[in-house]
N, C-alpha and C positions, 0 to 999 in steps of 0.2 A: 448852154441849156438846150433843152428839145426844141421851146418854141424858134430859139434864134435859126437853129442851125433850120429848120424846115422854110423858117423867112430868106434865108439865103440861098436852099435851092430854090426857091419858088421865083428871084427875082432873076435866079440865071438861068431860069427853064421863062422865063416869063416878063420879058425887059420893063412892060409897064405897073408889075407888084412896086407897090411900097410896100416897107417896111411897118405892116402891121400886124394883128393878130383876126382882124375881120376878113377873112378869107371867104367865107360862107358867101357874103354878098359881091364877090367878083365875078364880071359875068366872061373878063377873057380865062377864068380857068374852067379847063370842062368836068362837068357832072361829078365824072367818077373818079376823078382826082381830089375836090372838093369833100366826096365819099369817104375817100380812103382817108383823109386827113381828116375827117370827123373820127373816126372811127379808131384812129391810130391815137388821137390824143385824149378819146375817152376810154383808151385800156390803160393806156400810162396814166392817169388821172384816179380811176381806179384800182388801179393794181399799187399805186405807194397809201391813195383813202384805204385802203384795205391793210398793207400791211400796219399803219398810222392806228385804228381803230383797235385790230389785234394789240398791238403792245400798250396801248392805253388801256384796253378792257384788262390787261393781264395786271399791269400796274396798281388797277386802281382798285380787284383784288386783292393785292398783295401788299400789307403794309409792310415798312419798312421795307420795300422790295430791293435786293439786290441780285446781278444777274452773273451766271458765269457759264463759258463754252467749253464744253468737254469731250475729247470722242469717246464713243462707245460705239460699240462693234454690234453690227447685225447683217442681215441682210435682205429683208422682206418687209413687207407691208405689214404683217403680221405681227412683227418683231416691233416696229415702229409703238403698237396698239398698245403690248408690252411695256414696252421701255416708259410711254409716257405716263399710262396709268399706274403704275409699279411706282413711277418717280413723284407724282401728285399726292400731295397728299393738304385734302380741301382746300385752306385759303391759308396755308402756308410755301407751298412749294405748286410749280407748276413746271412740267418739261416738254421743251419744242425738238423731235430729233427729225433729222435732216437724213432720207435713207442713200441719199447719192454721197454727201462730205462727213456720214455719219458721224456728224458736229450734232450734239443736244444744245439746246440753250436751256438753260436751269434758272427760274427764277423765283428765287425764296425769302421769304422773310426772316429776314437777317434779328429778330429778337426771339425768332422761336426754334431756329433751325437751320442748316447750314447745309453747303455744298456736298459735304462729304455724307453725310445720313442720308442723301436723296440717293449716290451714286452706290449706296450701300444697299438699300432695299433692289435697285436695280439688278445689282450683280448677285441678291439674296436670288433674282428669279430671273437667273442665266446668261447674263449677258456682263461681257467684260469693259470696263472701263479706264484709261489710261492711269485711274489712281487704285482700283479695285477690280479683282479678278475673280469671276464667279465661280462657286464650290463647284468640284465635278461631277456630283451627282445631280446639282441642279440643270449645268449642260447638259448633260445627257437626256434629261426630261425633256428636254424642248423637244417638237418636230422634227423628223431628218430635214426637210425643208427648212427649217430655220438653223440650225446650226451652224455658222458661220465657222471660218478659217481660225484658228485663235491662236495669231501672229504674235501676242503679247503673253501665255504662260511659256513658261520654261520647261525645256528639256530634262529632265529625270538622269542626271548622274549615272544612276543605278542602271539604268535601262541601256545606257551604251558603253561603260564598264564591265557589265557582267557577263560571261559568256557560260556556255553548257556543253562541257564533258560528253561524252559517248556515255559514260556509266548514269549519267543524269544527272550529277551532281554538278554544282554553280562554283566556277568559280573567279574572281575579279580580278581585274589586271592592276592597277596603279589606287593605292586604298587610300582617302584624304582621312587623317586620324585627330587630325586639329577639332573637330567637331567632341573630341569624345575629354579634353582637355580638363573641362567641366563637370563632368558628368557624374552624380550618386545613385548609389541605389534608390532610393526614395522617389527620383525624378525619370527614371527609364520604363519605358514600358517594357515588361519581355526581356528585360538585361539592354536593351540596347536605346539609345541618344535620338531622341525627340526633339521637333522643332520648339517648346517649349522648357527643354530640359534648362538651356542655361538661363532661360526667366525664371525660373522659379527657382534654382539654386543662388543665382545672384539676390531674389527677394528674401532664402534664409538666410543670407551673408549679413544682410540690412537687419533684420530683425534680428540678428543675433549680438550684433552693433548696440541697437537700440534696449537691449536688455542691459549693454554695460554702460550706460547711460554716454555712451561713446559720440558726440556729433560729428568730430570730424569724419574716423572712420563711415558713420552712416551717411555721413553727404558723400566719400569715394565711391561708396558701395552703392549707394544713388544713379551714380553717374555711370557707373558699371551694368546695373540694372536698366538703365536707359539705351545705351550700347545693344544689349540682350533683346531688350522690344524691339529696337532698329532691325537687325539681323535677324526677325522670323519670317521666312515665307509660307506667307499665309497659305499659298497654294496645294502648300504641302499639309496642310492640316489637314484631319481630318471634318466631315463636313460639321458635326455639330460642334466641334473647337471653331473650325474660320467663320462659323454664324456669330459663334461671341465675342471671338476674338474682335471683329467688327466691330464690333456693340462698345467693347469694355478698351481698346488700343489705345485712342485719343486720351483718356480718361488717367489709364496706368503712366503712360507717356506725362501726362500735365501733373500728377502725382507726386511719381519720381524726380522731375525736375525740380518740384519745389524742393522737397528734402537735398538734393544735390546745392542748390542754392545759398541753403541756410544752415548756418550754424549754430542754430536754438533749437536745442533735442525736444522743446516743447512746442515746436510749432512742426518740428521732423513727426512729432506723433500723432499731432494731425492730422498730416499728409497721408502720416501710414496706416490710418485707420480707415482712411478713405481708400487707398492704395488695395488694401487687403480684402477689402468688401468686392472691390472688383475681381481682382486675383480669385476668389472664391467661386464665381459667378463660372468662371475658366475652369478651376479644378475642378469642377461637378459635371462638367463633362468630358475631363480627361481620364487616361487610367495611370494607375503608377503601381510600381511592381510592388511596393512596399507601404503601409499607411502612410495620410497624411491629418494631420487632427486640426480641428477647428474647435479651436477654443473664444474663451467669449469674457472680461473682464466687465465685473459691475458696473465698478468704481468712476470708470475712466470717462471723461467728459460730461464734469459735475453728478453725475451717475444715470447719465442715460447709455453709459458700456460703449465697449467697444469690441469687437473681432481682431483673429489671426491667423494664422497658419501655421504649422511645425512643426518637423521630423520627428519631434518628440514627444511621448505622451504625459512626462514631467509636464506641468507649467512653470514658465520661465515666464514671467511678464512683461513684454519689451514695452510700453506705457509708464511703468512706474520702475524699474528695474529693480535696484538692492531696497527700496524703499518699502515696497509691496511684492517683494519674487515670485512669491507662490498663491498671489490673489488672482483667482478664477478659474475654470473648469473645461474640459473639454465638451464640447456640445453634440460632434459631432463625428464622424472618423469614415474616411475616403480613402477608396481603395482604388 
């Protein structure tokens, strides 16, 4: 510890120290050595009271508090202001960011809120996180001063693939077409394969399952659909899809899984009624070359209804399937 090790220079700079801590009243050490070791042990005294006080007042706070370390990228004083206000939110979450190891510490109440929605409002307001990567127009907003290096988005394919003709025209070297495997009309924007295309082709795969009252198929088609959320880069979104996406990920994610899980088409419908409310949240702010219809069933969950999604403007009811086929109505149609 500090005190021993300072009793053992003292007693080899000083042959008749004992081994105590009343140094103050020694009269073979002089003045300003006496000074200095006042002085040195009420910074370390205060400097751990201080950090002690902080994470107590932060604690006590925060109920249910638990804490986690995450980087996030900045580079300024400024950004620090940012990141921690951005991540607070009243007496549920609180964030410490550290602008030299730009380590935050996050600590949130674990019954209202979680790690990941703190590091989401963050990167809603520019700044990137080792689990979430800020939309590019919100980068762009910052200060040139603050806009930091962003070691962590990914290079654009497209951008070092394509080259330009003397007549002006584009055209690409080596074309990856595995992306287009999936791909419908319905789901392209423009003709062409979207980072959401195969989420939502695998979600009418599932609901087309759940109309032939089919469980197993819909738990493959589950797990297919889960694959699909896996593999989007969010980066690549556009900004008001990666704001939802955000929002609505965990949610589609825990959804899916359940229907993957189970083999009771009545607990799979469930799932996918919840599943679809999100999914909708998504397609309102997507575009697709071709309609997509939101339809809306009474009947389904003792009669307080439920939603869907579907290529078709037939209704097909995947809730009740041959029992009720054609109960309920389109509400709404997305283009």
């Amino acid at each position: 510890m500090k005190t021993n090790t300072i009793n053992k220079n003292l007693q080899m700079k000083y042959p008749s120290w004992k081994n105590t801590n009343t140094y103050e009243n020694r009269r073979d050490i002089p003045y300003g050595q006496k000074k200095y070791l006042q002085m040195k042990s009420i910074s370390i005294i205060g400097l751990v009271t201080l950090v002690l006080l902080t994470n107590n007042t932060i604690q006590a706070q925060i109920k249910n508090a638990k804490t986690a370390t995450v980087k996030v990228f900045g580079n300024t004083s400024a950004a620090k202001t940012v990141i921690e206000q951005e991540g607070k939110a009243g007496k549920t979450a609180q964030v410490d960011w550290n602008q030299e190891t730009k380590i935050a510490t996050i600590t949130y109440d674990a019954s209202k809120t979680n790690e990941d929605e703190v590091l989401k409002r963050i990167a809603l307001a520019g700044f990137d996180s080792e689990k979430f990567l800020a939309p590019d127009d919100a980068y762009a907003k910052l200060p040139k001063a603050d806009q930091y290096t962003r070691t962590l988005k990914p290079v654009s394919k497209s951008q070092t693939a394509t080259t330009t003709e003397p007549s002006g025209q584009h055209q690409s070297g080596q074309t990856d077409h595995s992306a287009h495997q999936n791909a419908t009309a319905a789901t392209a924007v423009n003709g062409k394969v979207t980072q959401l295309t195969n989420v939502v082709d695998q979600y009418f795969a599932l609901k087309d399952a759940l109309v032939k009252t089919d469980a197993q198929t819909a738990a493959t088609k589950a797990a297919a659909l889960q694959e699909a959320i896996k593999a989007v880069d969010m980066n690549k979104l556009a900004s008001a899809e990666h704001t939802v996406w955000m929002k609505v990920m965990n949610n589609l994610t825990a959804d899916a899984a359940t229907i993957a899980k189970s083999k009771d088409v009545t607990k799979q419908r469930v799932a996918f009624a919840s599943l679809s409310t999100k999914l909708y949240e998504l397609a309102k702010v997507s575009s697709f070359s071709s309609p997509v219809y939101y339809q809306h069933c009474p009947m389904f969950n003792e009669g307080k209804g439920a939603n869907w999604l579907s290529k078709e403007k037939a209704v097909k009811n995947p809730f009740y399937g041959s029992q009720m086929i054609t109960c309920g109505s389109t509400v709404e149609t997305l283009n």
